[in-house]
C-alpha positions as CSV (number, residue, x, y, z in Angstrom):
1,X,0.0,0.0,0.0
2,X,1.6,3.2,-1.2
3,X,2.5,6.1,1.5
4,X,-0.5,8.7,0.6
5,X,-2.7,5.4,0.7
6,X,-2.0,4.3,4.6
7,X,-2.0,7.9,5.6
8,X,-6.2,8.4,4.3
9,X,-6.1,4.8,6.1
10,X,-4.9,6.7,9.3
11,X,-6.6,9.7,8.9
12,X,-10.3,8.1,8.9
13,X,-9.4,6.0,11.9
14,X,-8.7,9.3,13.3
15,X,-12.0,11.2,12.3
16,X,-14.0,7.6,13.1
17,X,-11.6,8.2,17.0
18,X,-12.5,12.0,17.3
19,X,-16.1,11.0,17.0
20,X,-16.2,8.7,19.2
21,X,-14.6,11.1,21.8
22,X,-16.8,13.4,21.0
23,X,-19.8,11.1,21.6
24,X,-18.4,10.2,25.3
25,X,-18.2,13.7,26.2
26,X,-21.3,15.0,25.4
27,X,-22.3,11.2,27.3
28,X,-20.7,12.6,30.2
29,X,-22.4,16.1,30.2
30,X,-25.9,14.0,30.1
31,X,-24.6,12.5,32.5
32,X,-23.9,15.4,34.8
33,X,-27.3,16.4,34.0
34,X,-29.1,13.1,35.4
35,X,-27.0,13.6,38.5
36,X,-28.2,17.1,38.7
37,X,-31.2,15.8,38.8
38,X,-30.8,13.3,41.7
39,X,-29.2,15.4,43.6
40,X,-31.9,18.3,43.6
41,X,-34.7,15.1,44.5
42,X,-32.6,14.2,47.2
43,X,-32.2,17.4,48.7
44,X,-35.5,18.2,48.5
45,X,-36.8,15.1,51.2
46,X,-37.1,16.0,54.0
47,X,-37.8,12.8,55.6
48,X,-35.2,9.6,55.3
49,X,-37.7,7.9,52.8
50,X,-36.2,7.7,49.5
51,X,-37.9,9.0,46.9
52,X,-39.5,6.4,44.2
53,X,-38.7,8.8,40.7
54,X,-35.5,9.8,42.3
55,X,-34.9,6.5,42.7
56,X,-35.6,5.5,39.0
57,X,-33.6,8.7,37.6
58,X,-30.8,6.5,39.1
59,X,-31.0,3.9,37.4
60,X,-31.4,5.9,34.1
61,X,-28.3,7.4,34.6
62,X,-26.3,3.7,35.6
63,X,-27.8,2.7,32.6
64,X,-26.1,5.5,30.6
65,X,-23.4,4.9,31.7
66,X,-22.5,1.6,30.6
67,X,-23.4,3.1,27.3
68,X,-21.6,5.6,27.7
69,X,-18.4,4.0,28.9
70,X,-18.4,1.5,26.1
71,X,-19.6,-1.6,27.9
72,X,-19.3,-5.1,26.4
73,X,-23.1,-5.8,24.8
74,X,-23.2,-9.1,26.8
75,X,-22.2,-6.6,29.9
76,X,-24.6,-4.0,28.9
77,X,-27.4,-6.0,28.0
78,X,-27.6,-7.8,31.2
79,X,-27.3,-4.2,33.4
80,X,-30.2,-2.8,30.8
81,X,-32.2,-5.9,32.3
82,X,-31.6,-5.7,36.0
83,X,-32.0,-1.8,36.1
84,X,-35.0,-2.3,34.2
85,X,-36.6,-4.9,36.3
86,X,-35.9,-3.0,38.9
87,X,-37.1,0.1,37.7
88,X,-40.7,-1.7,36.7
89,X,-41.0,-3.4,39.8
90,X,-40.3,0.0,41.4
91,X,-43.6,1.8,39.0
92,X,-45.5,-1.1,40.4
93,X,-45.1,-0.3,43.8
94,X,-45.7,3.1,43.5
95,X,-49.4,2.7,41.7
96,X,-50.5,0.3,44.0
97,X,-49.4,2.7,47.1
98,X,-46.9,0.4,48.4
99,X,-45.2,1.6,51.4
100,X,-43.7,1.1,54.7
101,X,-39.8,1.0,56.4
102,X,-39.4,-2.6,54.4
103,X,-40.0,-0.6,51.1
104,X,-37.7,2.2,51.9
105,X,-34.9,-0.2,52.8
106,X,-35.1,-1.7,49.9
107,X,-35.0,1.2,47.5
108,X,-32.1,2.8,49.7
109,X,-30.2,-0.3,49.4
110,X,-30.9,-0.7,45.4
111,X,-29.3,2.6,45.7
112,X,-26.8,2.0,47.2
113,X,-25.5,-0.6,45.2
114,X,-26.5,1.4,41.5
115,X,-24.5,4.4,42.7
116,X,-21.5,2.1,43.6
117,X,-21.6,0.1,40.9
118,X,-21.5,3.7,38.5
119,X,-18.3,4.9,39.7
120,X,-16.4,1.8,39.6
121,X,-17.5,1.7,36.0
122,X,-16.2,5.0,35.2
123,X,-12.9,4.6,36.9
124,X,-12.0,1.4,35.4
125,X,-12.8,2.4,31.7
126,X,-10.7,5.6,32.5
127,X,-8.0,3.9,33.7
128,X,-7.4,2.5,30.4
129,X,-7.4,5.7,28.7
130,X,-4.7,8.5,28.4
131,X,-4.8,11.8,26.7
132,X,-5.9,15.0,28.6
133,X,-9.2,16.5,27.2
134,X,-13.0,17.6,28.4
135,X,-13.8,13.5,28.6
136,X,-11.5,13.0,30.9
137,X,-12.4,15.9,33.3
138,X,-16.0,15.4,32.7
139,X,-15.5,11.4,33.7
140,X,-13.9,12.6,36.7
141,X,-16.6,15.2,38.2
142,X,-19.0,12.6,37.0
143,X,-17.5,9.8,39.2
144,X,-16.7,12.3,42.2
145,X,-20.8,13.6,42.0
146,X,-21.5,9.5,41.9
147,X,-19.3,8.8,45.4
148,X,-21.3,11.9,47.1
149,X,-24.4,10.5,46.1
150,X,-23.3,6.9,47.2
151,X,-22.5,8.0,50.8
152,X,-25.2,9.6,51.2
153,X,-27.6,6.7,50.8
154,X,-24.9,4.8,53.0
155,X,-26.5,7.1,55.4
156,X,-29.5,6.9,55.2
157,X,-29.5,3.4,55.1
158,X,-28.2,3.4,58.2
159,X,-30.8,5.7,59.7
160,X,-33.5,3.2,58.4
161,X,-32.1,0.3,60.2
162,X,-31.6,2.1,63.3
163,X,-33.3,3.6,65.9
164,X,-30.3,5.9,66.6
165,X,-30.5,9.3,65.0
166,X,-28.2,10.0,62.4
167,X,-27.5,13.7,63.6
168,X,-27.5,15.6,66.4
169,X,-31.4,17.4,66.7
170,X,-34.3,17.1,66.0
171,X,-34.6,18.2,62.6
172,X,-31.2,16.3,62.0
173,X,-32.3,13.3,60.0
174,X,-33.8,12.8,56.7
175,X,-32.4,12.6,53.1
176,X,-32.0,16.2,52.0
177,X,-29.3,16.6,55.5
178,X,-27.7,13.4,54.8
179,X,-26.9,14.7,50.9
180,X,-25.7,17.8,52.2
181,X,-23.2,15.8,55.1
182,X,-22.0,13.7,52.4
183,X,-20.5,16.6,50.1
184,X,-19.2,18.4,52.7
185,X,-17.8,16.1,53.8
186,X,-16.6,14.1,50.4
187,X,-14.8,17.8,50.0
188,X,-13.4,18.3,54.0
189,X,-15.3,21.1,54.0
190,X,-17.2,20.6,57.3
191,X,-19.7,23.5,58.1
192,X,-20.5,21.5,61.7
193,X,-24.0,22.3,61.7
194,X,-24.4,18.3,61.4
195,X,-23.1,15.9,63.6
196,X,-23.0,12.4,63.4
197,X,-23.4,10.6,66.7
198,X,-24.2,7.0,66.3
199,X,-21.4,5.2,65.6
200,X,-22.5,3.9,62.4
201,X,-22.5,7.3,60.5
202,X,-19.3,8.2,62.2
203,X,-17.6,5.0,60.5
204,X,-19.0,6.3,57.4
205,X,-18.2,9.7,57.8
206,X,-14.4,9.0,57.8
207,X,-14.5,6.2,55.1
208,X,-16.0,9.4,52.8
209,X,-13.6,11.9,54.0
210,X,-10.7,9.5,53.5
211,X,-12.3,9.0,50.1
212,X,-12.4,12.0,49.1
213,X,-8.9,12.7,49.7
214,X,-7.7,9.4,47.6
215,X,-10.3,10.3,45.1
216,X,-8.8,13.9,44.2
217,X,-5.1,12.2,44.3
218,X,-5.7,9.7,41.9
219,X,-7.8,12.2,39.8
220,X,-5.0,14.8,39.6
221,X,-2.5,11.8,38.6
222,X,-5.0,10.7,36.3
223,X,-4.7,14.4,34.5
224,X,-1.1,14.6,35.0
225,X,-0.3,11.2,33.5
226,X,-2.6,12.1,30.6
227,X,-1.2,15.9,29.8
228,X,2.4,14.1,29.6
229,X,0.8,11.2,27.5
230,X,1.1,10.6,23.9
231,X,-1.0,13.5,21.9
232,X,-4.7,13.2,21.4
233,X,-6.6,12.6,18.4
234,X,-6.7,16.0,17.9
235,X,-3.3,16.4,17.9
236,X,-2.5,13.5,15.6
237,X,-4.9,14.9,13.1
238,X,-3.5,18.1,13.2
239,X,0.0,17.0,12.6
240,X,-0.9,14.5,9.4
241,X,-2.7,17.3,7.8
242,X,0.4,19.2,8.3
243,X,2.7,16.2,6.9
244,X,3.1,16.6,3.2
């Protein structure tokens, strides 16, 4: 194959690459939207029952992201069919006025698990990336909003299965506080206008804060390793146009 020959060859591989990246990054900022989303439901209960439609907007946005993160099919197809069981077994519920503690639990655990299984997915598909670009940052807010939102229902699954308070007062427990714990303290920002006091939501409170400290080390060497990577597409395409 002559030399003008492999580099069209190359260049379409490029283009086909550029769209893909393009693709995952505007995934990502959908996303960030769908977390948006949660996050404004969650903060909005002020009770510790989870909410039912913030509850399936979860699993919406677990499901994108195994599209989004180029899942095997196999691996996506059988996700598409648990979070969709679970979402239609969650509508049911809901029409038929299902409720109680037993409910709650279970949705908070479902929740649970769907926001640690989101992360994990991110992480490892970043992992095998390199290059320094909007994906990549986006990939990392996205997986840092994900471990916020996963503590948070670590809480208040907690304050379901016990008879302890979460907080300190009376108005401590219920959803929308244990959200607002969980970022402040994901970030070490701690206002101290919560405080945990059973022993439960203390253990969790210094697994998060830990976290969050491990999370933005291994983000900043992920963005490090990929600015002194190998170029981008973008650069690569630049530099075979400019090759005569």
């Amino acid at each position: 194959m002559s030399a003008p020959a492999l580099r069209d060859r190359a260049r379409r591989r490029l283009v086909a690459r550029l769209s893909a990246d393009g693709a995952r990054t505007i995934g990502y900022t959908v996303l960030l939207a769908l977390l948006v989303a949660c996050y404004g439901l969650c903060a909005r209960q002020r009770s510790t029952d989870p909410n039912p439609i913030a509850f399936l907007l979860i699993l919406a946005t677990v499901a994108v992201v195994f599209r989004v993160t180029d899942a095997r099919p196999s691996v996506q197809h059988i996700a598409w069919a648990v979070l969709s069981l679970a979402g239609i077994a969650t509508i049911v519920a809901t029409l038929l006025g299902a409720e109680g503690q037993a409910l709650d639990v279970v949705l908070s655990a479902a929740s649970l698990l769907a926001l640690l299984v989101a992360p994990a997915v991110i992480i490892g598909h970043q992992a095998t990336r390199r290059g320094l670009n909007l994906e990549a940052l986006l990939a990392a807010i996205t997986a840092y909003v994900f471990v916020g939102l996963f503590f948070a229902f670590a809480l208040n699954l907690l304050s379901l299965l016990s008879s302890t308070p979460t907080f300190e007062g009376a108005d401590g427990d219920s959803l929308a506080n244990q959200v607002f714990f969980s970022f402040t303290t994901l970030t070490t920002t701690g206002y101290g206008n919560l405080v945990p006091v059973s022993t439960g939501a203390q253990t969790v409170a210094v697994a998060e804060a830990i976290t969050g400290q491990f999370f933005l080390i291994t983000a900043v060497a992920r963005i490090m390793r990929g600015a002194s990577g190998p170029a981008t597409a973008h650069d690569e395409l630049r530099r075979q146009k400019e090759t005569p």
